[in-house]
MINU-345734 format. One record per residue (C-alpha): residue number from 1; residue in three letters; x, y, z. Coordinates in steps of 0.25 Angstrom, whole numbers. Each point is the difference from the previous one (the first is absolute). Layout:
% residues N
+--------+-------+-------+-------+-------+
! vexvex ! marti !    px !    py !    pz !
+--------+-------+-------+-------+-------+
!    NUM !   Ala !     X !     Y !     Z !
...
+--------+-------+-------+-------+-------+
This chain:
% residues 251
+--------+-------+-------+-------+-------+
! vexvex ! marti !    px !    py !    pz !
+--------+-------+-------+-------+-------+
!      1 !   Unk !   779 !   282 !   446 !
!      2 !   Unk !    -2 !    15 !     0 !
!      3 !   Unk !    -8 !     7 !    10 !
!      4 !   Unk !    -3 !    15 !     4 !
!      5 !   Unk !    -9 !     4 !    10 !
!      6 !   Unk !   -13 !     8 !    -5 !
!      7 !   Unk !    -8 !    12 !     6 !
!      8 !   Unk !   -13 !    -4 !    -8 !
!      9 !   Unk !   -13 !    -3 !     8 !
!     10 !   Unk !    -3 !   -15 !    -5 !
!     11 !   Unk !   -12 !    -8 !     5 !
!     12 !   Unk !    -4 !   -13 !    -5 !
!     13 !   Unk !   -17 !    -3 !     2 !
!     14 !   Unk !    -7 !   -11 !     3 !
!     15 !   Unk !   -14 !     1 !     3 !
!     16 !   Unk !     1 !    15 !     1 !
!     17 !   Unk !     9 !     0 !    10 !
!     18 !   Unk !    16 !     0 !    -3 !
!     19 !   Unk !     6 !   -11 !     6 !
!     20 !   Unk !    15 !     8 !    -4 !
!     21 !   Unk !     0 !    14 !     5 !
!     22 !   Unk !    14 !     6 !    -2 !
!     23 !   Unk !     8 !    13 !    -1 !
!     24 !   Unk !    13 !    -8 !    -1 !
!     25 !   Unk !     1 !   -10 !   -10 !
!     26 !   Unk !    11 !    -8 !    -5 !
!     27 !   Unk !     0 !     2 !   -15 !
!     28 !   Unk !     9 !   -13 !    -5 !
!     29 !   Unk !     5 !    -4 !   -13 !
!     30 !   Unk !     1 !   -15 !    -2 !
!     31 !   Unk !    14 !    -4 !    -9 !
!     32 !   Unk !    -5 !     1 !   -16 !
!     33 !   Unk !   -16 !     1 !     4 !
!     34 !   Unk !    -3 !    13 !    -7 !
!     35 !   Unk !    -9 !     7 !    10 !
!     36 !   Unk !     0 !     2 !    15 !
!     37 !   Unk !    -9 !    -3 !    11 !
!     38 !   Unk !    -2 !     4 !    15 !
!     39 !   Unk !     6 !    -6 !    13 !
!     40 !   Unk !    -8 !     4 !    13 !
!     41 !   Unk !     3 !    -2 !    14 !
!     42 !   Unk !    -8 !    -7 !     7 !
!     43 !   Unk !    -5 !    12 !    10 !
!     44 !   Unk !    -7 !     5 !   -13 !
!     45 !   Unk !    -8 !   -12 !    -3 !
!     46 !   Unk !   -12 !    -6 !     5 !
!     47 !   Unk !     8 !   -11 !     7 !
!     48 !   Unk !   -12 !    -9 !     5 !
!     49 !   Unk !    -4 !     0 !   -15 !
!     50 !   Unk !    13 !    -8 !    -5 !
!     51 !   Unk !     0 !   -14 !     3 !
!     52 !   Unk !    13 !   -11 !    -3 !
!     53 !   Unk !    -3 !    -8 !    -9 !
!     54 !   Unk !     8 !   -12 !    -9 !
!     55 !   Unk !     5 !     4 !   -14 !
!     56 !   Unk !    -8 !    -1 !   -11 !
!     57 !   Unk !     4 !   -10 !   -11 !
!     58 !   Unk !     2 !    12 !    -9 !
!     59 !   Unk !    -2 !    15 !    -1 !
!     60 !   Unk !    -2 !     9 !    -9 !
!     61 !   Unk !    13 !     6 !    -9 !
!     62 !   Unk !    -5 !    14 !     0 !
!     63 !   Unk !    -6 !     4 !    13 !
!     64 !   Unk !     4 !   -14 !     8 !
!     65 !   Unk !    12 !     1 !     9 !
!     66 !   Unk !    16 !     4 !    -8 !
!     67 !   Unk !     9 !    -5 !    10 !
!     68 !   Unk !     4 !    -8 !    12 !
!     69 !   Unk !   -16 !    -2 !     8 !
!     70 !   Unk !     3 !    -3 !    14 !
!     71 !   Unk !   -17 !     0 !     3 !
!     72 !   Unk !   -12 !     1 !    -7 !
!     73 !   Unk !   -12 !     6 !     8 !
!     74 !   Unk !   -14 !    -2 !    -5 !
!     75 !   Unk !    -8 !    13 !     3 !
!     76 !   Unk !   -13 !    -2 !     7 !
!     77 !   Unk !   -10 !    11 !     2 !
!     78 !   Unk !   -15 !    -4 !     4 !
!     79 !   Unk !    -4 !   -13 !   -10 !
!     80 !   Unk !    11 !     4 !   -10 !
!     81 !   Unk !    13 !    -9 !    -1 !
!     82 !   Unk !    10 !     6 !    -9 !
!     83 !   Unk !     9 !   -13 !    -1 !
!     84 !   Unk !    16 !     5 !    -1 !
!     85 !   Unk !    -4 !    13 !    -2 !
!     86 !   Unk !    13 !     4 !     7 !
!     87 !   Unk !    15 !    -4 !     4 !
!     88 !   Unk !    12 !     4 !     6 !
!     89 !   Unk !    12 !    -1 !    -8 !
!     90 !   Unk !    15 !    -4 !     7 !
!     91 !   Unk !     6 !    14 !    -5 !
!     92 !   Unk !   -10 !     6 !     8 !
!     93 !   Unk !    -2 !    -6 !    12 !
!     94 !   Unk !    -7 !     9 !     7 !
!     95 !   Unk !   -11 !     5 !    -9 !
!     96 !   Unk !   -12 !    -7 !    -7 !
!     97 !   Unk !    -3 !     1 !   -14 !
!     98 !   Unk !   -15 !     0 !    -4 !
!     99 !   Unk !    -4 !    -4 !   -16 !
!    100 !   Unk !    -5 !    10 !   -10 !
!    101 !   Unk !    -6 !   -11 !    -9 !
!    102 !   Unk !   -14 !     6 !    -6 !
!    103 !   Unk !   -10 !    -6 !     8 !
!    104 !   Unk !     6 !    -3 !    12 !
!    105 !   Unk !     1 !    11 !     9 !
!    106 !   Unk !   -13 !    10 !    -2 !
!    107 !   Unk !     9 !    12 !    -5 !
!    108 !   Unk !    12 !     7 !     3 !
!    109 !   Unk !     2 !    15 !     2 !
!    110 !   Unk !    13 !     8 !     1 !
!    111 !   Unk !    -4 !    13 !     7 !
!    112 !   Unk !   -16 !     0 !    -5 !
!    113 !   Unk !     1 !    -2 !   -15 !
!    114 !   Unk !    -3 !   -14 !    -2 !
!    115 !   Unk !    13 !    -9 !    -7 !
!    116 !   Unk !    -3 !   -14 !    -9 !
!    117 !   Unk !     9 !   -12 !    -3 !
!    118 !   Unk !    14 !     4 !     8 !
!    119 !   Unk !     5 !    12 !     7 !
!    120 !   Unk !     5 !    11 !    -8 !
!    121 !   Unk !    15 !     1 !    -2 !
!    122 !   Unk !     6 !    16 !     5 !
!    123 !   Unk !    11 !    -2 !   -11 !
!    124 !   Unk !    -8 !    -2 !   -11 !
!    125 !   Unk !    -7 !    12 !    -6 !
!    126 !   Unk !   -13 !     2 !    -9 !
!    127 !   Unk !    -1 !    15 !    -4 !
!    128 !   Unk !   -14 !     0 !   -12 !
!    129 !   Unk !     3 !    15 !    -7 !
!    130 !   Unk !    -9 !     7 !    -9 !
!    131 !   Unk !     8 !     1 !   -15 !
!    132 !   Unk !    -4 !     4 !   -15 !
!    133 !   Unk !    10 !    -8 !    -7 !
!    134 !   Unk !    -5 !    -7 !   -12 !
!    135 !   Unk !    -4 !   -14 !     3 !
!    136 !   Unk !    -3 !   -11 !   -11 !
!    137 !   Unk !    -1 !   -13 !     4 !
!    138 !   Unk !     0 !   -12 !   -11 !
!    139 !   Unk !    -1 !   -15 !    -1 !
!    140 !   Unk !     6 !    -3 !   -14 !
!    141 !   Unk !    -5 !    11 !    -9 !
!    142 !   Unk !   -13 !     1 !     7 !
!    143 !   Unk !    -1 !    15 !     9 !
!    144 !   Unk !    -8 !    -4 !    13 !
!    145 !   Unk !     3 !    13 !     6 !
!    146 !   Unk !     5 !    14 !    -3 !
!    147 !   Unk !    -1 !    12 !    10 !
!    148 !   Unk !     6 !    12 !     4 !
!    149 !   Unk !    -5 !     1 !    13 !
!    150 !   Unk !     8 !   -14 !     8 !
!    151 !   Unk !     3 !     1 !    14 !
!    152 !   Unk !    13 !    -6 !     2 !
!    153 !   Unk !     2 !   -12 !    10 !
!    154 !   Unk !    15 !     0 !     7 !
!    155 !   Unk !     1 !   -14 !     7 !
!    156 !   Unk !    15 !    -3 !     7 !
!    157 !   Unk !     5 !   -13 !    -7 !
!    158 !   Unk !   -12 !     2 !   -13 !
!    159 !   Unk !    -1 !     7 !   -14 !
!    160 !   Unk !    -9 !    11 !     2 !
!    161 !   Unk !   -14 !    -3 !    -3 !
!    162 !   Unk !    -8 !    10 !    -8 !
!    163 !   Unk !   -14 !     1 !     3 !
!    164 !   Unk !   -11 !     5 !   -10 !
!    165 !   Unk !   -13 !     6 !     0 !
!    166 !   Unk !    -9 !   -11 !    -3 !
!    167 !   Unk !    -5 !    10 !   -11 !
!    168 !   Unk !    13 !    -2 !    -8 !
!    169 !   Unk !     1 !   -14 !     0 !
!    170 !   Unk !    -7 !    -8 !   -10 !
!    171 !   Unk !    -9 !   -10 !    10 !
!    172 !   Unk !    -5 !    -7 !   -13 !
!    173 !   Unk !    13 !    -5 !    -3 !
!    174 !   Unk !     2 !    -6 !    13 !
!    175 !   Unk !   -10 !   -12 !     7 !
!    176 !   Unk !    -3 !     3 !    15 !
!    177 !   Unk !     6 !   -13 !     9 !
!    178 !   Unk !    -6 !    -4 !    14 !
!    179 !   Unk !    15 !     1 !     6 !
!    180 !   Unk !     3 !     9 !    13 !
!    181 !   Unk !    13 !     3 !     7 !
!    182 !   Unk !     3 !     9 !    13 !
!    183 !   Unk !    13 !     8 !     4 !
!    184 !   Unk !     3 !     7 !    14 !
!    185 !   Unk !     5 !    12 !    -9 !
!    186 !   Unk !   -11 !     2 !    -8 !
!    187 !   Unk !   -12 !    -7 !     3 !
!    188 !   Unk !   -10 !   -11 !    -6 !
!    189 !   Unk !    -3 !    -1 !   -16 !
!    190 !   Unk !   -15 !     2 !    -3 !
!    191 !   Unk !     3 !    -4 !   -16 !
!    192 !   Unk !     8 !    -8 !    -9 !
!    193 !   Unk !     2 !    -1 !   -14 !
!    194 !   Unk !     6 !   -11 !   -11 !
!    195 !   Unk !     6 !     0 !   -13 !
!    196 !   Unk !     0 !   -12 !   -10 !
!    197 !   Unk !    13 !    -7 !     6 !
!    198 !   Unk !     1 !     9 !    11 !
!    199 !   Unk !    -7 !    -2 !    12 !
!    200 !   Unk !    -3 !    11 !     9 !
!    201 !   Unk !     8 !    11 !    -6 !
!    202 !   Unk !    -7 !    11 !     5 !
!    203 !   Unk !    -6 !     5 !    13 !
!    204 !   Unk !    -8 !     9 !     9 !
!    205 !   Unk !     0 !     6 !    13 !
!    206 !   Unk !   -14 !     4 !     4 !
!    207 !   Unk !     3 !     6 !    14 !
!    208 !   Unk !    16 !    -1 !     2 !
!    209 !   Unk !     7 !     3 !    13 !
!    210 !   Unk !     1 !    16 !     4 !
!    211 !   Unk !    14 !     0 !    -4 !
!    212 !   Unk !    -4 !    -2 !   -15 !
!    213 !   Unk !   -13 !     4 !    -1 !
!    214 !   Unk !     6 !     6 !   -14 !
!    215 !   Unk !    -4 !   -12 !    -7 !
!    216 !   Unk !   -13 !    -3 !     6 !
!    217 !   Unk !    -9 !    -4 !   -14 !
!    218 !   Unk !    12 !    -1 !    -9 !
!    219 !   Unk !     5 !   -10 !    -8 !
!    220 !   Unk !    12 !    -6 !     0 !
!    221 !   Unk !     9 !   -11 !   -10 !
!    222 !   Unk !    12 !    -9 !     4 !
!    223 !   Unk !    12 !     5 !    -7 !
!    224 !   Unk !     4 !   -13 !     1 !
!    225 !   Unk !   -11 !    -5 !   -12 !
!    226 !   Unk !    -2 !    13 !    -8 !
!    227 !   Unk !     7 !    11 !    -7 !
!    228 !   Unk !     0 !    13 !     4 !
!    229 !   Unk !     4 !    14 !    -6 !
!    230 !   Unk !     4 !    10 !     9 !
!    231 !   Unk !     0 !    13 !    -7 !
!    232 !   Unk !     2 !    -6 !   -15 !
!    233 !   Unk !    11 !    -8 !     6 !
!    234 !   Unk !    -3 !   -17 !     0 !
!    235 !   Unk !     4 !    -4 !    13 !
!    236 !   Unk !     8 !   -14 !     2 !
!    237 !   Unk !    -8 !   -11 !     6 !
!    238 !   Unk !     0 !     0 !    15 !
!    239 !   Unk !     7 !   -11 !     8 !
!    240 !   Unk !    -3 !    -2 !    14 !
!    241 !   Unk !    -6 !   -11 !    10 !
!    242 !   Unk !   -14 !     2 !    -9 !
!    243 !   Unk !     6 !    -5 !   -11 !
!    244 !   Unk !    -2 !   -14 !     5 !
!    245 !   Unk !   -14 !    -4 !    -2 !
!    246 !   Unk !     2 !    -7 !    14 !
!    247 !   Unk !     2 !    12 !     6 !
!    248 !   Unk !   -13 !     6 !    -6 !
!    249 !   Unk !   -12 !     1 !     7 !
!    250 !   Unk !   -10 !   -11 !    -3 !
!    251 !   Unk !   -15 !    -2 !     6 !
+--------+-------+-------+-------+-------+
């Protein structure tokens, strides 16, 4: 396991109040888990919130527990039992571990900007720059998009995502779907869209994270499922973890 202590503010609320108060976490990485999460010592907690409780029969693979559990806690705050809602792990013995799982937890905050699904890894970096490369996007000989004005998505370990002006991509080629999916780095979806064999190939972010905010109302396309031009030169087809359809988002 790899840790490295962090300076961030970090606070986990419940009923508007944060049961985890911290300017010293524990950032860890569990062995092949791709994302990190957060060990607190105890003194930053609510401590009377946590209570033991017997392992659950199963948790979750994502946001459940990646390692040895010593404990679970329930979390109590008024009339509200978060059942396993927490856990100390035998690698760190000292410290308690606290779920990120949507709808668990009110919301965590690093400093005061608000964070969704799982703390936010300080070695990956997502950099969204203004560009006037030529952009043509293409699902067989079919153009569903052609700009000049992209802002480029750099995303460590991802092919750069280029994100359109709604205006230069053709809507009536593309079917609206009902999915949604959230990111710590860039925020939460506020549209989806289909093509015939292809579901949700393209995106929006209505009101993406600070960091970003470049790609607020633009539209996006898995590299993955379409061609693109870049400059009059075709692209090869992306390959990353997105090109399972598993690893797509699904609602």
């Amino acid at each position: 396991m790899r840790t490295e202590p962090s300076e961030r503010w970090i606070r986990g609320w419940l009923n508007e109040q944060p049961i985890v108060d911290t300017r010293a976490a524990l950032l860890f990485w569990a062995p092949e888990f791709p994302v990190p999460n957060y060990a607190y010592d105890w003194a930053d907690t609510d401590r009377d919130a946590f209570r033991p409780a017997e392992p659950p029969a199963h948790t979750h693979p994502f946001y459940g527990p990646h390692g040895e559990v010593t404990q679970f806690f329930d979390v109590v705050a008024g009339d509200r039992v978060l059942e396993h809602a927490a856990w100390t792990l035998a690698e760190l013995p000292d410290r308690v571990v606290v779920s990120w799982q949507p709808g668990v937890l009110d919301r965590w905050t690093e400093e005061d900007e608000e964070v969704i699904e799982h703390p936010r890894d300080p070695h990956k970096r997502v950099d969204a720059l203004p560009s006037s490369r030529h952009i043509r996007v293409l699902d067989g000989d079919t153009v569903l998009a052609d700009s000049t004005d992209p802002v480029l998505l750099f995303e460590t370990g991802l092919p750069i995502r280029y994100y359109l002006p709604e205006a230069d991509v053709d809507l009536s080629l593309l079917t609206p779907s009902a999915n949604h999916s959230r990111c710590p780095y860039k925020g939460a979806t506020t549209a989806y869209w289909s093509r015939p064999g292809k579901e949700n190939v393209a995106w929006c972010y209505g009101e993406p994270t600070p960091a970003v905010g470049a790609i607020q109302g633009r539209i996006a396309f898995y590299n993955e499922l379409v061609t693109l031009e870049v400059d009059g030169v075709r692209q090869p087809r992306a390959v990353s973890i997105f090109s399972d359809p598993k690893q797509r988002p699904t609602s």
